[in-house]
C-alpha positions in Angstrom: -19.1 9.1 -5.9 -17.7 5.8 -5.2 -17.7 2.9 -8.1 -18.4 -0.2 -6.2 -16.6 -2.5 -9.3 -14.1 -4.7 -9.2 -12.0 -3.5 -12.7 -10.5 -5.9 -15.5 -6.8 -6.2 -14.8 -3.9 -8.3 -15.5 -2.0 -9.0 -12.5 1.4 -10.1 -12.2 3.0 -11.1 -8.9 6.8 -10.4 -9.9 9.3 -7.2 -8.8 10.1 -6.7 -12.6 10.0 -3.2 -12.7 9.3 -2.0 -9.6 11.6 0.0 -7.5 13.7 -0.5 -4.5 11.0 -0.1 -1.7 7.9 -0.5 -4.1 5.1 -3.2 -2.7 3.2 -3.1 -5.9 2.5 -0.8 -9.0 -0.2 -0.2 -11.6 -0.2 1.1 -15.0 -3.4 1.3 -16.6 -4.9 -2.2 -16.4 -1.9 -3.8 -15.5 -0.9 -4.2 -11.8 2.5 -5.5 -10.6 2.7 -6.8 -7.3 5.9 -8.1 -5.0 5.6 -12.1 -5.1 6.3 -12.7 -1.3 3.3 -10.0 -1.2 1.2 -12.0 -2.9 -1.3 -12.8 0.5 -1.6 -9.0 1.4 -5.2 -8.6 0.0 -5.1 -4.8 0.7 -2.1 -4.1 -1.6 -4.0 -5.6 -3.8 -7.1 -3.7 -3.5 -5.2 -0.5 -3.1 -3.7 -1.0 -6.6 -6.9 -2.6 -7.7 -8.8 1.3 -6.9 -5.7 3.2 -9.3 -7.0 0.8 -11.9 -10.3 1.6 -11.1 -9.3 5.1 -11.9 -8.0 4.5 -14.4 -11.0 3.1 -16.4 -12.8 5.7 -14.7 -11.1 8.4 -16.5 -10.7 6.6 -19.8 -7.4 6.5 -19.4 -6.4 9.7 -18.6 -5.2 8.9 -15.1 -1.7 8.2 -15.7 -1.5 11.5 -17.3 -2.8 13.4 -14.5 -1.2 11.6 -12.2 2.0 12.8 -13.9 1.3 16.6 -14.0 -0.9 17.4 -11.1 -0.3 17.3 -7.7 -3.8 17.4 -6.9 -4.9 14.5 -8.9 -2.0 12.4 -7.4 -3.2 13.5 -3.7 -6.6 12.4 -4.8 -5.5 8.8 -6.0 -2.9 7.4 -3.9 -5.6 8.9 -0.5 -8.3 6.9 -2.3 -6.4 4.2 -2.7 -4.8 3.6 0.6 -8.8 4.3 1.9 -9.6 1.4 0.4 -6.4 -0.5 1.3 -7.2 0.5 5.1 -10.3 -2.0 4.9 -8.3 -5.4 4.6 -6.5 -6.9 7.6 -2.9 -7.8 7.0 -1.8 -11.1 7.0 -1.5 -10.2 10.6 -4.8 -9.7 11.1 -4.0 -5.5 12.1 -5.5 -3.2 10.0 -3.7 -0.1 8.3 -4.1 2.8 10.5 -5.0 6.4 9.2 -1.6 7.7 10.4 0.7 5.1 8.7 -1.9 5.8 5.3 -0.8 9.6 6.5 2.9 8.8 6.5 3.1 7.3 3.2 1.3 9.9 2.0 4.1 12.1 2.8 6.8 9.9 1.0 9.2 11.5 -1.3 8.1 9.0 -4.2 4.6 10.8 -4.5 6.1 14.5 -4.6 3.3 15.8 -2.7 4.7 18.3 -0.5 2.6 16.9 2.3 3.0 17.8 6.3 2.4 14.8 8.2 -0.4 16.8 10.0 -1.9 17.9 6.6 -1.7 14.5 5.4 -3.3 12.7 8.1 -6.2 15.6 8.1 -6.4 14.6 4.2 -7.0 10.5 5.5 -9.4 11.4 8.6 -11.7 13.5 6.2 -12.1 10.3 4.1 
């Protein structure tokens, strides 16, 4: 089921607190997004939907995105779904396969193959 919502949030264009390499992050309402980023609509959107998930599950997102794999999967494909429908500044759009690669990023400890992870994005 997809919730067609845009969620209340507080967002902040700043790097305070997010990591080397990190575009943007959100934690529960609040969404934290790099401030020479602050054009790329589909950043936006894709922490926008983990915020959406969020309210969603009342909350209990963060703490399943903590201790299960699964749910993590689930949320960060979702979410780069979403992000895949906003051009870049650029005008380009992401592709599945770079959504794939990022999938298999160390930060999300998923234990993805590239292969499983783009089957993962083409079944969305």
């Amino acid at each position: 089921m997809q919730f067609n919502f845009v969620p209340p949030a507080l967002i902040f264009y700043t790097g305070w607190g997010l990591s080397d390499g990190v575009a943007g992050a959100s934690n529960g309402p609040v969404v934290r997004i790099r401030p020479n980023l602050v054009s790329d609509r589909g950043l936006l959107m894709h922490e926008l939907e983990h915020v959406r998930q969020w309210w969603i599950t009342l909350g209990l997102g963060p703490l399943a995105y903590l201790v299960s794999r699964h749910y993590r999967r689930w949320s960060e494909s979702r979410a780069y779904r979403v992000q895949m429908n906003y051009p870049r500044e650029d005008g380009t759009f992401m592709t599945v396969g770079a959504a794939a690669l990022r999938l298999t990023s160390e930060r999300y400890k998923l234990g993805l193959t590239y292969e499983r992870a783009l089957g993962i994005m083409s079944a969305l």
